[in-house]
N, C-alpha and C positions, 0 to 999 in steps of 0.2 A: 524468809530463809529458814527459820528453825523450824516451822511445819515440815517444809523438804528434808531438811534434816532427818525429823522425828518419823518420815515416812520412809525415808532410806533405812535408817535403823531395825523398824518394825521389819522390812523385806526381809532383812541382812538375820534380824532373830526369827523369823518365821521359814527360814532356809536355815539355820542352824538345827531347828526343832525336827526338821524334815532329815538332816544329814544324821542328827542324834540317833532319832527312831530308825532309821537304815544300820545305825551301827550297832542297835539294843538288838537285832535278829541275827546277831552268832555271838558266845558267848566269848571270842576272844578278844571284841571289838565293842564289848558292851560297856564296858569301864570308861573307854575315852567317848561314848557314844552319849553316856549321861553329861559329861565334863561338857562337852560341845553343846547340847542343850541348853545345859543350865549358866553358860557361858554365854547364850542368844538372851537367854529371860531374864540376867542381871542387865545385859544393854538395854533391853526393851524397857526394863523397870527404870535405870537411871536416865535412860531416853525421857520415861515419861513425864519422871520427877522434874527435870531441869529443861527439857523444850516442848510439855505441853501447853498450850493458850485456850483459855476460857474465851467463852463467846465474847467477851468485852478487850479482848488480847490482850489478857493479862496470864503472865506466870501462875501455875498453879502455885496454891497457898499451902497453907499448915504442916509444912515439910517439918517441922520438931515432934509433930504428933506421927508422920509419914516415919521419918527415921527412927522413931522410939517402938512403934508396930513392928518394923526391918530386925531391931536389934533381937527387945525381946524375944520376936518367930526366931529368929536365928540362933538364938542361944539354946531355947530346947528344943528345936528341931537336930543339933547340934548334938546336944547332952542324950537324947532319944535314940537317936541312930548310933552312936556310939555305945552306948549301956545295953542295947536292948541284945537279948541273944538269939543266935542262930533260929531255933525251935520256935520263937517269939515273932520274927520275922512277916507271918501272915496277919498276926493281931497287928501288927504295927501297920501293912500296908489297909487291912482294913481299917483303922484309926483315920490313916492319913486321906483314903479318899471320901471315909464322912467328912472330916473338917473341910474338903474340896468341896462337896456339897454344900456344907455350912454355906459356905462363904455365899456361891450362887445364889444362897435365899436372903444370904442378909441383904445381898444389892439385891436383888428384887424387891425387898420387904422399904427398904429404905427410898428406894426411885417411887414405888406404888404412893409411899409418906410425901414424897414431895407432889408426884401430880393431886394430890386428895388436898394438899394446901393450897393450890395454885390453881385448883380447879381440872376438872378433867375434859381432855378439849372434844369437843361432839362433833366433830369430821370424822373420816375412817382412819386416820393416824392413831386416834385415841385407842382404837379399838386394837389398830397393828400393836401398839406400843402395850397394852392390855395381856394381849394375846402372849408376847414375848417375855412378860414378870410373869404370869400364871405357865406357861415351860420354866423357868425359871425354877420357880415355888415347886410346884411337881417332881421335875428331877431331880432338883436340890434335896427336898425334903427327903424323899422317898433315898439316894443315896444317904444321906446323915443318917435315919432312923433304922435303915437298912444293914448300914456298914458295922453303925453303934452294936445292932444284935449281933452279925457276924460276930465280930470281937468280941462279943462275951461269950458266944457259943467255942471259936476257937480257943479261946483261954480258959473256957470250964466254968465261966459264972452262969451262963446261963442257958438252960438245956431247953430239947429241942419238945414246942410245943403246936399243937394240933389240936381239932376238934371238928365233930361233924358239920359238912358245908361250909371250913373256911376258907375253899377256894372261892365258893359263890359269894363269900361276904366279898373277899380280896376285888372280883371282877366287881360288886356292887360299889363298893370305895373307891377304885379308879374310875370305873365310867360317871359316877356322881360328881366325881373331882372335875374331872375335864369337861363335864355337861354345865356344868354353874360356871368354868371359866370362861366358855365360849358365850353363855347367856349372859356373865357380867358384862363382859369385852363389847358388847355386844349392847347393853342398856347397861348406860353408863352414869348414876346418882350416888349424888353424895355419901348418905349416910347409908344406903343400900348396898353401896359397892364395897364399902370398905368392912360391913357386916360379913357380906359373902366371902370376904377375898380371906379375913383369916378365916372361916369354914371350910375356905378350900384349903387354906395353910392344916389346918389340924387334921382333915381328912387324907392329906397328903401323907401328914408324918406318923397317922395312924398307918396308913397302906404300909409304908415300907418296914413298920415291925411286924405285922402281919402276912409280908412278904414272904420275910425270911428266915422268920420263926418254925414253918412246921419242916425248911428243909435238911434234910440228914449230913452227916460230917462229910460222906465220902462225894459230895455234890461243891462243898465247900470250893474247891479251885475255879469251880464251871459261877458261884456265885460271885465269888472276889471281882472276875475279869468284868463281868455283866455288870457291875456294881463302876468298877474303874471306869464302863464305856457312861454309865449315866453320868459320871460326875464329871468327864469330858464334854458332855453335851450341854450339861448346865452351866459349865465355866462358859462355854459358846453363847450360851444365850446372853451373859454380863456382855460378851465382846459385840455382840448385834446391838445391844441395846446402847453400848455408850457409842456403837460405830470405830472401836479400836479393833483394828486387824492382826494384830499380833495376839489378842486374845481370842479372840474366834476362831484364828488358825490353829492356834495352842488345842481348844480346849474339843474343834473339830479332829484333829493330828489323834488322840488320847479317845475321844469317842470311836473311831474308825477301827483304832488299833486293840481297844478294848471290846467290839463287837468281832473283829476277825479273833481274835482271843478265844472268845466264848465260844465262837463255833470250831474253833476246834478245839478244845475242852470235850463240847458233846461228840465233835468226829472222834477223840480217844475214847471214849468210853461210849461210842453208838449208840446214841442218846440224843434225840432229839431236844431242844431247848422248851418247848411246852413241856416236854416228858420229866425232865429234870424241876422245872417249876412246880411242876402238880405230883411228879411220882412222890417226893419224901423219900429215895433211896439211901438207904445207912440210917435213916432218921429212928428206928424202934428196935427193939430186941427180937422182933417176932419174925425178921428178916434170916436169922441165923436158924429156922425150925426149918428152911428149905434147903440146910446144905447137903442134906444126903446123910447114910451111916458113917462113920468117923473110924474105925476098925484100930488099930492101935500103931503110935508112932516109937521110932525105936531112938536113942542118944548115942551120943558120937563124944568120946573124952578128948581132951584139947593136942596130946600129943600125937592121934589118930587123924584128927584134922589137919593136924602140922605138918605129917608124914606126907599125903594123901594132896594137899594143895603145894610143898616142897617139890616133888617129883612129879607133879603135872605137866605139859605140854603148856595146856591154858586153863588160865583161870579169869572166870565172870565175877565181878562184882556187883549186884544189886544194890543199892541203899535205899533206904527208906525211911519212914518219920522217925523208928528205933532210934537210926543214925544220928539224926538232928536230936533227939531227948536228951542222950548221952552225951554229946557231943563229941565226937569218937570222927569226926573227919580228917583229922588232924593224925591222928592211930590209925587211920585206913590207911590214910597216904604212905604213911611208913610201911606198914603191910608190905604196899602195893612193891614199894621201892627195893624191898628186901627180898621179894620172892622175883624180882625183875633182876638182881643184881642173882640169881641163881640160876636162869636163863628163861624161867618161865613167863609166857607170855599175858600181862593181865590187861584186863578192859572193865569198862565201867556202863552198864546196862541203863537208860534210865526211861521209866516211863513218863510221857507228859502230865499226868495229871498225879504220879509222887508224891507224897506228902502235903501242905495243908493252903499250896497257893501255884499258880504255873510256875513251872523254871524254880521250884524251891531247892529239888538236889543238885542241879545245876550252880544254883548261889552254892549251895551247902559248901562242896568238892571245889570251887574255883576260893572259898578263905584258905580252903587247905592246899591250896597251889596242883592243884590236880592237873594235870595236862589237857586241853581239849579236845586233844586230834582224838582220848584213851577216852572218851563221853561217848558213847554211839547213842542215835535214838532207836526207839523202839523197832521200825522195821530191821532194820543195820544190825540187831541184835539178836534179834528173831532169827536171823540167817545164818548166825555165827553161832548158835547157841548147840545145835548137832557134834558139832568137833570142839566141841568144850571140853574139858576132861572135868572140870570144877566148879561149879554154882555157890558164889558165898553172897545169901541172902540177909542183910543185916537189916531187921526190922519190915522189912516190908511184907504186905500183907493181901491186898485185896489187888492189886497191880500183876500178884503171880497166882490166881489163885485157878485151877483148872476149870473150876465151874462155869465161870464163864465160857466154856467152850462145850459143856461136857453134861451139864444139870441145866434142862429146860423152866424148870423149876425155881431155881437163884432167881436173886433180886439182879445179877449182873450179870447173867447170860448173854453170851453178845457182845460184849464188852473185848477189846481185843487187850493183850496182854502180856505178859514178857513171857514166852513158851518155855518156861525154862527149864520142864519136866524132860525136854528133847536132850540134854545135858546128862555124862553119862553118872554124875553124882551132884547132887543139891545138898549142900549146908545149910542149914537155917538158924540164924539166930534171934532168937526173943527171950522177955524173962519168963514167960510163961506157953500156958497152952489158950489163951485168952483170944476171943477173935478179934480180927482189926476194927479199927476205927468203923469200919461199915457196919460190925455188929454182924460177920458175916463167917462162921466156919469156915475154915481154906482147907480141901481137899488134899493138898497137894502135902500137907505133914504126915501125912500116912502111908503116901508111895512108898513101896520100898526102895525105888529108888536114894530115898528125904532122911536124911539124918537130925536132929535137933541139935542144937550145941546152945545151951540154957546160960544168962546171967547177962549184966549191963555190957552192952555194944563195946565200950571203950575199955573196959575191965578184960573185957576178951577176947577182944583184938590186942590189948597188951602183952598179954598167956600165950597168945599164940605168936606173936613176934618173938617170945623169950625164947618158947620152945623151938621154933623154926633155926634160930642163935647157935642151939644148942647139937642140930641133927648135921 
C-alpha cells in the first residue's frame, strides 16, 4: 500500500513541476508557478522520507541525519536568498546550479563506492549501470567547476582567461572523458576501474573550468542557462540510477527547459551555440578597437530632461545592469508613476539577454511592483519605439548599441536589439563614458539624436523626480 501511495505522490509532484514551469513562462504567474513546484518537491521529499521501502521492506533509516541535512540547506538557502541583492542575483543562480551539480557527483561517486565493494556485476547491467555514474560524473562535474567560474567571473574574482588551442585542449578533455568511461563501462576490474573512474572524475572537473574560463561577460546569460540545462540532466541521471521518477522527471523538466533557454539566448543575440562557446565575445578589450570613430557626445542637465520627458506623449524605459548596480528599481517605479499621473504614457523596453542572467530585469522591475502588461519584449518594442517621443536608457549598453546593425566589423553585428535610435530623443544614463560589459564602444552616444545625463541610476532618477515635482 505505501509503494501506491509513494507512486501516487511522485505523479501528483511530477505534475506539479510541469504546472510550476508552465507558470515560470509569464512573469505575472511566475511567483505562484515556483510556490506549486516547490510545493510538489516537498511532497515528493516527505513521500520519500516516510513511505519509501528498501529491498528488505523496510522504512528508510537515518532520518535524524535526513532531517539535520533538511534544516541546515534550509536555513542558508534561506539566509542566501534573502541577503543576497538584486545585482548579485546571477552569482547566486550560478552558485546554486553548481551545488546541483555537486550533488549528481556525489551520488554517482558514492553508488560507483558501493558496486567497487560489492563487486562489479560482469553481465551488461554493470556496464548500463557504469555508463549512468560516468553521465552522472561528467555532467555534474563539468556543471560544479563550470558554475564555480561563472560566479567568480560574474562577481569580479576571477577574469576571463584564454590561451592558444584551448578549444583543442577543451574538445581533447571531453572526448578522453567519455572515451575511458565507455572503455571502463565496458571492462570492468577492480582496481583498474576505480583508477580510471576518478581520471575521468578530474578530467571532468578540469573540462568545465576550462569551459568557461575563456568566455566573455556579454555571453554570460547564453552560459548560465546551458549550465542550468547540464545540472538538470545530471539530477536525471541520480533519478535513472535509483529508478525514482520524480527525480528524473525534475531533473529532465530543468534540462529541457534549460536547453530551450540557451537557444534562445543565441536566437537574441544571433549567435549560434558553437559560436558563443569558441567566439569569447566581450571576453578582451581588443573587441572595442572595431567600434568605429566615436565623434563627440553632447550632456543633457537634469531639469532639461525633466522638462523634455514631463511634456512627452511617450516615454521608453530601457533598464539595464546600471539599474540593478544602483539599485534604482524602486526610483524608476516612482518615475514611471509620476510622469503617468501627468498623463504621459510610459513603458518599459526589455531585451532577453539584459543584464548578467535571462529574465534578470524582468526579476529587477517585478521587486519594484512594476506592472507587467508596461514590460514589452524586444519585438513589441521595436515597433513602438518610432512614436516615442523619449528614450530613457539607464545603464544599459550593448542591448542598444547600433553597431550591431550598422559596423560589419563589431564583435555583435547581427545581434538584434532595442532600435531605439528610431526614438525621436534618447537619454542615456551612465556614470561614465566607459564601454559596456562587452568591452564594446556603443555608437549610439554620439547620435545627435543621444543626450548623456552622467551620475548613479538611483541619484538621478531621484533629481529628476524632484525636478519633475517642481515644473
Amino acid at each position: 500500500m505505501g509503494v501506491s501511495i509513494l507512486a501516487l505522490v511522485y505523479i501528483i509532484a511530477a505534475v506539479t513541476f510541469i504546472m510550476g514551469l508552465k507558470m515560470m513562462s509569464h512573469p505575472a504567474s511566475a511567483r505562484q508557478g515556483n510556490i506549486v513546484a516547490g510545493a510538489g518537491m516537498l511532497a515528493a521529499i516527505f513521500g520519500t522520507i516516510f513511505l519509501y521501502r528498501n529491498d528488505d521492506g523496510s522504512l528508510l533509516g537515518n532520518k535524524l541525519w535526513i532531517f539535520g541535512g533538511i534544516i541546515i540547506g534550509t536555513i542558508i538557502g534561506v539566509m542566501a536568498a534573502k541577503r543576497v541583492k538584486m545585482t548579485a542575483m546571477p552569482e547566486m543562480v550560478s552558485l546554486f546550479n553548481g551545488l546541483g551539480g555537486a550533488s549528481a557527483t556525489l551520488i554517482s561517486v558514492i553508488e560507483f563506492n558501493h558496486l567497487a565493494d560489492q563487486g562489479f556485476p560482469a553481465d551488461k547491467s554493470g556496464a548500463g549501470i557504469m555508463a549512468i555514474l560516468f553521465s552522472g560524473i561528467i555532467l555534474g562535474n563539468i556543471t560544479f567547476s563550470g558554475s564555480m567560474i561563472a560566479w567568480g567571473k560574474l562577481s569580479g574574482k576571477v577574469k576571463d582567461f584564454s590561451f592558444n588551442g584551448q578549444h583543442i585542449v577543451n574538445i581533447i578533455l571531453l572526448v578522453v572523458s567519455i572515451g575511458l568511461s565507455i572503455y571502463i563501462s565496458s571492462h570492468l576490474q577492480a582496481t583498474t576501474t576505480t583508477i580510471l573512474f576518478y581520471v575521468v572524475f578530474l578530467l571532468s572537473l578540469l573540462y568545465g573550468i576550462f569551459f568557461v574560463m575563456p568566455i566573455g561577460g556579454a555571453d554570460m546569460p547564453v552560459v548560465i542557462s546551458l549550465l542550468n540545462s547540464l545540472s538538470g540532466l545530471s539530477a536525471a541521471c541520480g533519478g535513472f540510477l535509483y529508478d525514482n521518477k520524480v527525480v528524473f522527471t525534475g531533473g529532465i523538466l530543468v534540462g529541457a527547459a534549460g536547453t530551450i533557454l540557451t537557444v534562445l539566448m543565441c536566437k537574441a543575440m544571433n549567435r549560434s551555440l558553437t559560436n558563443v562557446l569558441i567566439g569569447s565575445f566581450g571576453g578582451g578589450g581588443a573587441a572595442a578597437a572595431a567600434a568605429g570613430e566615436k565623434g563627440q557626445h553632447k550632456e543633457i542637465s537634469l531639469n532639461d530632461a525633466a522638462v523634455v520627458m514631463s511634456y512627452a506623449n511617450k516615454v521608453m524605459i530601457v533598464p539595464g545592469y546600471g539599474l540593478a548596480v544602483a539599485q534604482a528599481q524602486h526610483a524608476c517605479h516612482e518615475l514611471e508613476k509620476l510622469l503617468e499621473s501627468k498623463g504621459v504614457q510610459v513603458k518599459y523596453a526589455i531585451h532577453p539577454v539584459a543584464g548578467r542572467m535571462p529574465g534578470h530585469m524582468n526579476v529587477l522591475l517585478a521587486e519594484a511592483d512594476v506592472s507587467y502588461d508596461n514590460l514589452l519584449e524586444m519585438e513589441t518594442a521595436n515597433e513602438e519605439f518610432p512614436s516615442t517621443d523619449v528614450v530613457l536608457i539607464l545603464g544599459a549598453n550593448d542591448v542598444v548599441n547600433p553597431a550591431a546593425k550598422s559596423n560589419p566589423a563589431s564583435p555583435i553585428y547581427g545581434m538584434p536589439i532595442l532600435d531605439v535610435e528610431q526614438a525621436k530623443m534618447v537619454i542615456v544614463n551612465k556614470r561614465s563614458m566607459k564601454p559596456g560589459y562587452a568591452g564594446i564602444e556603443n555608437e549610439l552616444f554620439y547620435s545627435p539624436k543621444t543626450s548623456m545625463l552622467f551620475g548613479d541610476a538611483k541619484k538621478v532618477l531621484q533629481d529628476l523626480i524632484t525636478e519633475i515635482k517642481t515644473l
